[in-house]
One Martini backbone bead per residue (centre of mass of N, CA, C, O) as a GRO file, in nm:
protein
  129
    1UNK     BB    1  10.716   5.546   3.351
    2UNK     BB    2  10.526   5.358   3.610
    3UNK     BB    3  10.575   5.112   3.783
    4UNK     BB    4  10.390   4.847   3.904
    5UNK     BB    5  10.364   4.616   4.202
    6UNK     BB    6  10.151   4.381   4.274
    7UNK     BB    7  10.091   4.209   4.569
    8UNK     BB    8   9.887   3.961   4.826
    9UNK     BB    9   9.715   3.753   4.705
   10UNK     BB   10   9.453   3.554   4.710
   11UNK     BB   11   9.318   3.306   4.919
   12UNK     BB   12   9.008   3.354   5.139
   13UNK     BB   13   8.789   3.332   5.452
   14UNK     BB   14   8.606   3.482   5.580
   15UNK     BB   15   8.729   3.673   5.779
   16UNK     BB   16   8.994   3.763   5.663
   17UNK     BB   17   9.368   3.860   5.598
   18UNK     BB   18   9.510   4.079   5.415
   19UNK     BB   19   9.798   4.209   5.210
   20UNK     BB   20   9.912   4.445   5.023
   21UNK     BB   21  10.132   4.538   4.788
   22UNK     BB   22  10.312   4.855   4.636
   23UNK     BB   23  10.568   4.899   4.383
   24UNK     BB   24  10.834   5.154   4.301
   25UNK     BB   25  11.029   5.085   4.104
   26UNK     BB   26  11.345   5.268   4.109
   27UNK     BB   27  11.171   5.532   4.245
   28UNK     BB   28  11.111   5.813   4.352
   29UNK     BB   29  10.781   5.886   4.481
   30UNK     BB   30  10.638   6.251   4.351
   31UNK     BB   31  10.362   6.249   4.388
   32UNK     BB   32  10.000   6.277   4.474
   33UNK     BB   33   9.896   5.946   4.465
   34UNK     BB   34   9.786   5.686   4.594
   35UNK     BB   35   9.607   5.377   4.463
   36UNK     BB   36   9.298   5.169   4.521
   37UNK     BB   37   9.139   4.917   4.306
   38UNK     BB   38   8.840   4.748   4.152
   39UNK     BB   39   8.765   4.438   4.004
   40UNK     BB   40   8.488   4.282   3.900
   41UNK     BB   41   8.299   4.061   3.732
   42UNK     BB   42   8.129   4.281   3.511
   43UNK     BB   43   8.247   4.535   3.602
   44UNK     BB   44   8.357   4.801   3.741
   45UNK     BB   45   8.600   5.025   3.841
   46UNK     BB   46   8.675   5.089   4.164
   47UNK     BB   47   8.722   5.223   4.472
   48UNK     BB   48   8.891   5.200   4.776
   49UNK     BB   49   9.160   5.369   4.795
   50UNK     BB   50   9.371   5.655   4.932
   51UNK     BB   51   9.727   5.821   4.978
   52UNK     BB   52   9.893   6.102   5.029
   53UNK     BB   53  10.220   6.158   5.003
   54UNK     BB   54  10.279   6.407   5.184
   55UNK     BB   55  10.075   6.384   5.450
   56UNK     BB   56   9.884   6.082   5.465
   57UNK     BB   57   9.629   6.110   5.351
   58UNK     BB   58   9.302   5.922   5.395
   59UNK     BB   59   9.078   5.719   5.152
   60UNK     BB   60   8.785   5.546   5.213
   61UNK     BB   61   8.564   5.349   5.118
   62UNK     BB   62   8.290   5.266   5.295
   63UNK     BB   63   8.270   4.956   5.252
   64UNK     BB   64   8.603   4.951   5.396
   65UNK     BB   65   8.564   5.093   5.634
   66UNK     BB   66   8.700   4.925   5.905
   67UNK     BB   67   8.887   4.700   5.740
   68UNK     BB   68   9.057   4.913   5.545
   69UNK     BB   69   9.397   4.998   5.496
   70UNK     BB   70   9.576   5.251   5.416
   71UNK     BB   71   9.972   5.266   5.342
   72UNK     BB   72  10.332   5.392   5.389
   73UNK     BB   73  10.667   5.363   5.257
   74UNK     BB   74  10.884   5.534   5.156
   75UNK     BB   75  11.157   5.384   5.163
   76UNK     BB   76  10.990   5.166   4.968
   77UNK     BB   77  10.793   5.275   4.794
   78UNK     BB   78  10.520   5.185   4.897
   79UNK     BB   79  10.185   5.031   4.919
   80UNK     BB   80   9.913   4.951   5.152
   81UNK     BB   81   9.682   4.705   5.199
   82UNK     BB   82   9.459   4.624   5.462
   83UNK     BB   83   9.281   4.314   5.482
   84UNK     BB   84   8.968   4.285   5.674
   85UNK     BB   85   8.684   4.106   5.707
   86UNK     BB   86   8.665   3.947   5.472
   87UNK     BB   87   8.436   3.932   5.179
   88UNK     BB   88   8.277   3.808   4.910
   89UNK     BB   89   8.250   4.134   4.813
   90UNK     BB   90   8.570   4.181   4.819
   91UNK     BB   91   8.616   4.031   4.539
   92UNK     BB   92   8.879   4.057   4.292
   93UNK     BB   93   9.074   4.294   4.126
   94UNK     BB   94   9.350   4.447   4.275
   95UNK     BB   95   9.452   4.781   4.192
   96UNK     BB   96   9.718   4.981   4.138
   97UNK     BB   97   9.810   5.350   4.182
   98UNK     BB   98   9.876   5.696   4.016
   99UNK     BB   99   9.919   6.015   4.119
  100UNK     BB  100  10.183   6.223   3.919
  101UNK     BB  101   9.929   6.518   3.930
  102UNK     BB  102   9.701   6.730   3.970
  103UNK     BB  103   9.433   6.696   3.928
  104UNK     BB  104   9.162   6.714   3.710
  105UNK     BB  105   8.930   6.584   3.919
  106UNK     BB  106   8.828   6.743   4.206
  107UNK     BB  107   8.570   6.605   4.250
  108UNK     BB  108   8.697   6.336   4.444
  109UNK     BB  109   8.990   6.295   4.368
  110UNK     BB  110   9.044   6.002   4.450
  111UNK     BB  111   8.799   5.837   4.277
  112UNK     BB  112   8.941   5.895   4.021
  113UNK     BB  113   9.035   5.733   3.707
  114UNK     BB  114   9.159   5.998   3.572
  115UNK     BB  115   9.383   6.083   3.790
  116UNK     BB  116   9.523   5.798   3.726
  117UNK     BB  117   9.840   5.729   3.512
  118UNK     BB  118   9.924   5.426   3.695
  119UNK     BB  119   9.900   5.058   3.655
  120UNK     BB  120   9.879   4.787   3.717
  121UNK     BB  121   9.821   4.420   3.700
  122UNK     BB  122   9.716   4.320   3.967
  123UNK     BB  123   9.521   4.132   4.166
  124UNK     BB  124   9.368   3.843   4.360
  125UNK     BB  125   9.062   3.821   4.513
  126UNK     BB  126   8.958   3.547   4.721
  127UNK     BB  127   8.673   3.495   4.870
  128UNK     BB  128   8.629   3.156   5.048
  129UNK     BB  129   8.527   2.843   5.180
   0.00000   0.00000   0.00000
């Protein structure tokens, strides 16, 4: 079991900013990615970011390109997601997740929600002014 602790949401005004983090307490984690992913109610849950544990290469949602970054510190275990720029269609529970070896699905493999074995309890972002 690797436990995942999701922190930084909260209530922001459109055009405002967020940070999450993500820890994964007691233990150095030495899997192959961690990724941030969303849903929103009635939806399914999305892809957002995700960073190679290995060598911190990111991918990012097209529609969070330029807003949204993920980073890492291997030193805390954690993994942050700094959101800027936040729209109401960016408002959801933003969970943090682990893929703790070699992707299932390789095409895409950052996106997929099977390659990925362990979940936090999520966070709320809610973007309203």
């Amino acid at each position: 079991q690797v436990p995942l602790a999701e922190s930084g949401g909260g209530l922001v005004q459109p055009g405002g900013s967020l940070r999450l983090s993500c820890v994964v307490p007691g233990i150095t984690f030495s899997g192959y990615a961690m990724g941030w992913f969303r849903q929103a109610p009635g939806k399914e849950r999305d892809f957002v970011a995700a960073i190679k544990w290995i060598d911190a290469t990111t991918y990012h949602e097209n529609s969070v390109k330029g807003r949204f970054t993920i980073s890492r510190d291997n030193g805390k275990n954690t993994v942050y997601l700094q959101m800027n720029s936040l729209r109401p269609e960016d408002e959801a529970v933003y969970y943090c997740a682990a893929m703790t070896r070699f992707p299932r699905q390789i095409s895409n493999w950052w996106a997929a929600l099977v390659n990925y074995d362990y979940w936090g309890q999520g966070t709320q972002v809610t973007v309203s002014s």
